[in-house]
MARDODO-895107 format. One line per 2 residues: number of its first residue (from 1); for each residue y, z, x of N, C-alpha, C, O. Coordinates in nm, 3 decimals, decimal comma, padded with zeros to 5 digits. Atoms other than C-alpha are relative to their C-alpha. Layout:
N
NUM	Y/Z/X/Y/Z/X/Y/Z/X/Y/Z/X; ... .
This chain:
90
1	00,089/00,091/00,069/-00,064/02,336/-00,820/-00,085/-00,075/00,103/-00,039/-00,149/00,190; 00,099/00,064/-00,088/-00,344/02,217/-00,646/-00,071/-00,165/-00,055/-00,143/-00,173/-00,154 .
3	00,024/00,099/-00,013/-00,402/01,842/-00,609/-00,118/-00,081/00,043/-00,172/-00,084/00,154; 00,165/00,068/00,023/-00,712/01,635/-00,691/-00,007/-00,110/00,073/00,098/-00,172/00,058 .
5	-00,025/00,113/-00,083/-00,793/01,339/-00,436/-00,142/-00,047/00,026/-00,244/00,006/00,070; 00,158/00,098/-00,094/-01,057/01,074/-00,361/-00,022/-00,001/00,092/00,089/-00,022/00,141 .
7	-00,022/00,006/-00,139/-01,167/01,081/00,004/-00,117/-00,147/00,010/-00,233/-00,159/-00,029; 00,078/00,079/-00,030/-01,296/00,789/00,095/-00,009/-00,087/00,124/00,092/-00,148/00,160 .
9	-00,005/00,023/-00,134/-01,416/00,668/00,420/00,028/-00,190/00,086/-00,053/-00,282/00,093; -00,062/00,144/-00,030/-01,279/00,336/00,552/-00,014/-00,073/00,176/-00,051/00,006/00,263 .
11	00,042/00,021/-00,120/-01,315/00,140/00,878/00,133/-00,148/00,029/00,141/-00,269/00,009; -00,177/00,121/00,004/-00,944/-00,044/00,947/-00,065/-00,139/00,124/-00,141/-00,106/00,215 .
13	00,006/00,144/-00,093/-00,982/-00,434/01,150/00,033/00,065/00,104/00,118/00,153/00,113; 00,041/-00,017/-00,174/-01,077/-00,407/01,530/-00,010/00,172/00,034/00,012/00,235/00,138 .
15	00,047/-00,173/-00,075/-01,174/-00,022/01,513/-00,117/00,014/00,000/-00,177/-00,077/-00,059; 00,149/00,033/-00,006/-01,512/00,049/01,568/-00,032/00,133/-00,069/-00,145/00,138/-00,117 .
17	00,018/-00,158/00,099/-01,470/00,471/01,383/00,040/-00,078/-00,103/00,105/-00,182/-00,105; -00,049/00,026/00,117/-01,452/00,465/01,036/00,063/00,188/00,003/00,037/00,292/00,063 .
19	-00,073/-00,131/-00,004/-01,198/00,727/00,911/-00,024/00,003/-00,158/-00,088/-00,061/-00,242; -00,004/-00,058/00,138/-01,116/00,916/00,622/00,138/-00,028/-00,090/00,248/00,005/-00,047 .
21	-00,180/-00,007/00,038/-00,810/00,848/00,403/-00,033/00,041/-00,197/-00,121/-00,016/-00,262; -00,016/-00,034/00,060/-00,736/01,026/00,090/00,078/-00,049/-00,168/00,200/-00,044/-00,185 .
23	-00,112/00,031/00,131/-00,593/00,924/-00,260/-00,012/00,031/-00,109/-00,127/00,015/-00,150; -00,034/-00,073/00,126/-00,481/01,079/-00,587/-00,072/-00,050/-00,080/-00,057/-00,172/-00,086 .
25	00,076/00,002/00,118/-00,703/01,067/-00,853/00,030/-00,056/-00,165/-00,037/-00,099/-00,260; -00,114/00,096/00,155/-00,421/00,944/-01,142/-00,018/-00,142/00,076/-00,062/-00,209/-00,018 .
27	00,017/00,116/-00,022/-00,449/00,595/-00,930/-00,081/-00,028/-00,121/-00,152/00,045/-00,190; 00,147/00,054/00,048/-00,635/00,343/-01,109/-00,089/-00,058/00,087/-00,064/-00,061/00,207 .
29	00,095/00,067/-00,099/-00,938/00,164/-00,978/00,038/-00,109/00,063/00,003/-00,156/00,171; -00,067/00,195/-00,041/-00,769/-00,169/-00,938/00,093/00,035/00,094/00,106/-00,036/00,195 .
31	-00,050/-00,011/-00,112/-00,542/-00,002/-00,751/-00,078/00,141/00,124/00,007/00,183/00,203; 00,041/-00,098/-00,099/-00,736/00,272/-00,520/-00,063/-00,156/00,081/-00,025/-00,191/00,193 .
33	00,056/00,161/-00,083/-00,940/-00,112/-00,429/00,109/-00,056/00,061/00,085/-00,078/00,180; -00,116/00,084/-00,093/-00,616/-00,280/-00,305/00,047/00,093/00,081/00,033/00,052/00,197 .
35	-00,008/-00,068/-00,106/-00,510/-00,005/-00,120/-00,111/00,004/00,099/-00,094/-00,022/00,218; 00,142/00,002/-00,103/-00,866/00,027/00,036/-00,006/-00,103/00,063/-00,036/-00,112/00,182 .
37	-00,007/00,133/-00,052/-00,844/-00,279/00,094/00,058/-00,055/00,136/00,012/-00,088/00,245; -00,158/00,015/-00,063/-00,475/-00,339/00,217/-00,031/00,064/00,189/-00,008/00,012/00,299 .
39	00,008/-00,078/-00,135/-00,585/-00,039/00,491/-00,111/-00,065/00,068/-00,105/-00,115/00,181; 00,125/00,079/-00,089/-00,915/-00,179/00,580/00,057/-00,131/00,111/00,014/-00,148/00,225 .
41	-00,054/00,142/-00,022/-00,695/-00,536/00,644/00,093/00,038/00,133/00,086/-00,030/00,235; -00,073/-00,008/-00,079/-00,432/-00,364/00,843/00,116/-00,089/-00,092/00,203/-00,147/-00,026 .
43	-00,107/00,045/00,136/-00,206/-00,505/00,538/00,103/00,093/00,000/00,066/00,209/-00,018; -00,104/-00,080/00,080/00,120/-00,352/00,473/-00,004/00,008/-00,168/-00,058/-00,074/-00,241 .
45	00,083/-00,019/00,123/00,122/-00,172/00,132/00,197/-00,023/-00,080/00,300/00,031/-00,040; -00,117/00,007/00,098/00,426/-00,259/-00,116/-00,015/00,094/-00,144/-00,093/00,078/-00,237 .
47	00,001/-00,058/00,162/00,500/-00,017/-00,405/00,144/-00,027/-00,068/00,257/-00,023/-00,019; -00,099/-00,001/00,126/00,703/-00,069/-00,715/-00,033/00,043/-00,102/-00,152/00,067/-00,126 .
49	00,018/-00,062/00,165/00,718/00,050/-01,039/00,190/00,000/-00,060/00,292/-00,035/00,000; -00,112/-00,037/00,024/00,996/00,152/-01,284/00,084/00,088/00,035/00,034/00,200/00,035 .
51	-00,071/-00,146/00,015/01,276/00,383/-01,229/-00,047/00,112/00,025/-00,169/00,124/00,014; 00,066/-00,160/00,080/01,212/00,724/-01,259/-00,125/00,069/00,112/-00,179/00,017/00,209 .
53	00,146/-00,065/-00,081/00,925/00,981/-01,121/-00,143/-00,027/-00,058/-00,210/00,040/-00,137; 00,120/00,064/00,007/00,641/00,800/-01,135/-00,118/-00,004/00,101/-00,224/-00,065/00,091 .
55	00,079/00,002/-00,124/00,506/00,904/-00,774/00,010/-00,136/00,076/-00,089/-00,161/00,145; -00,035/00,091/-00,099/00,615/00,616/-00,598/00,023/00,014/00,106/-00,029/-00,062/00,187 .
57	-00,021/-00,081/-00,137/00,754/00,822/-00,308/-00,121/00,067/00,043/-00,153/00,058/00,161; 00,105/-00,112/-00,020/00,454/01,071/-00,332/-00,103/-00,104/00,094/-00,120/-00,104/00,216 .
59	00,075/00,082/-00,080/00,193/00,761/-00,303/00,054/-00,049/00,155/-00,029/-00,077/00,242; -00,037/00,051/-00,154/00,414/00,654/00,026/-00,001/00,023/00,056/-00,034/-00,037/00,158 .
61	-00,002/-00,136/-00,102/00,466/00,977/00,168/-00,160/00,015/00,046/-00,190/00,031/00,164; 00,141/-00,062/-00,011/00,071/01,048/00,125/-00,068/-00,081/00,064/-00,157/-00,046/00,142 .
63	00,090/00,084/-00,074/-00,041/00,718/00,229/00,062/-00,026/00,182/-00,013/-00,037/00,279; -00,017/-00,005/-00,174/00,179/00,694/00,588/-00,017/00,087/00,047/-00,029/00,090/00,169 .
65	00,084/-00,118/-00,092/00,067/01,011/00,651/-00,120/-00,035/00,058/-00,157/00,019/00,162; 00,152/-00,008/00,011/-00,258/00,915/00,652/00,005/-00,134/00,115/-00,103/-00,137/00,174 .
67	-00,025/00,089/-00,106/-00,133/00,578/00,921/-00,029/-00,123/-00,101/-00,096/-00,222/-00,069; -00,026/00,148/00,125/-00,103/00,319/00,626/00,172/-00,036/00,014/00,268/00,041/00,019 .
69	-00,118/00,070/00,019/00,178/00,067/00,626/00,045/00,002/-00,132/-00,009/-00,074/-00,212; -00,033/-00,016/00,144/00,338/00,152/00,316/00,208/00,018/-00,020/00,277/00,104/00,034 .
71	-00,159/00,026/00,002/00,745/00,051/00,215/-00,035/00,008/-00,163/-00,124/-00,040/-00,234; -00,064/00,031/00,181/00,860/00,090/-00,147/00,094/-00,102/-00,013/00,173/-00,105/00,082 .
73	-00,045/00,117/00,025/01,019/-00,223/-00,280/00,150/00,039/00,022/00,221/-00,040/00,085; -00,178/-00,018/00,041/01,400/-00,050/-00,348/00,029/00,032/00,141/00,121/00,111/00,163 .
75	-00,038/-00,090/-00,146/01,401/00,022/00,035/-00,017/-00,142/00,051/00,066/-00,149/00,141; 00,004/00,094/-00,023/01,305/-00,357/00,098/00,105/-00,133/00,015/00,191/-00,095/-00,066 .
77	-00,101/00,130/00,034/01,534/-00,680/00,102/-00,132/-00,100/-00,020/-00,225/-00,117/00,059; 00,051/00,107/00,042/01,372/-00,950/-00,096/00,051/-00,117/-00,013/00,147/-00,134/-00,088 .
79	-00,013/00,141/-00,013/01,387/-01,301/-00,032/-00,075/-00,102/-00,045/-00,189/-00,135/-00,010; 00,083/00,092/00,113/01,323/-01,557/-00,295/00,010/-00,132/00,016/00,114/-00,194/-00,007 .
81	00,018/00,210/-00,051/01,196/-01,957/-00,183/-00,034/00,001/-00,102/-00,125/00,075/-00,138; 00,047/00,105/00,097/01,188/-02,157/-00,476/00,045/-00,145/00,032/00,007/-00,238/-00,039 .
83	-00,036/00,197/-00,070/01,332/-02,512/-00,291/-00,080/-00,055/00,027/-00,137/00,003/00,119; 00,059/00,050/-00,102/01,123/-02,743/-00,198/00,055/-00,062/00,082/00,115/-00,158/00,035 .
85	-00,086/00,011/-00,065/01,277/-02,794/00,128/-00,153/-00,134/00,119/-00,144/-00,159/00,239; 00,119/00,109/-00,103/00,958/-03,059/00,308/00,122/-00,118/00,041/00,176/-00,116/00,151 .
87	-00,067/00,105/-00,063/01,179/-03,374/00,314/00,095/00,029/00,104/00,103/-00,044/00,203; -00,100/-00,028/-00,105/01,465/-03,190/00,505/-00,062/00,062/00,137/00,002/00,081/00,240 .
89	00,098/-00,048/-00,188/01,187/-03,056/00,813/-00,009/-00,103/00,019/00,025/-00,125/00,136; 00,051/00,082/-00,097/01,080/-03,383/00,847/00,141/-00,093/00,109/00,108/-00,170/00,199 .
């Protein structure tokens, strides 16, 4: 099965080439922009979703190929501040 992909050319913080980086065509727009983005920024890329095969791995695999910072959330440790902790710094 042959696989459909956007190529679109990008130019990552402090490089002076713009490159090429690739992405699947099921994305949506809102997200092909935050990724474009994310890489342009030199941003690490967080994916989640539900359960299941949803391409979560695929998008990760496809995008660090390509030299994108990209971790899936279930591979992450999350750490949740809700204290306000100000009086105890000072």
């Amino acid at each position: 099965m042959e696989e459909s992909y956007l190529v679109v050319k990008v130019r990552k913080k402090y490089e002076s080439q713009e490159s090429e980086i690739k992405l699947p065509l099921w994305l949506s727009e809102r997200d092909k922009k935050a990724i474009i983005t994310a890489i342009k920024k030199d941003t690490p890329i967080l994916i989640s979703g539900k359960q299941g095969p949803t391409g979560k791995s695929y998008l990760k695999n496809m995008l660090t190929r390509q030299g994108a910072k990209v971790f899936e959330e279930w591979k992450c440790q999350k750490i949740v501040l809700n204290e306000i902790i100000i009086s105890e710094l000072l």
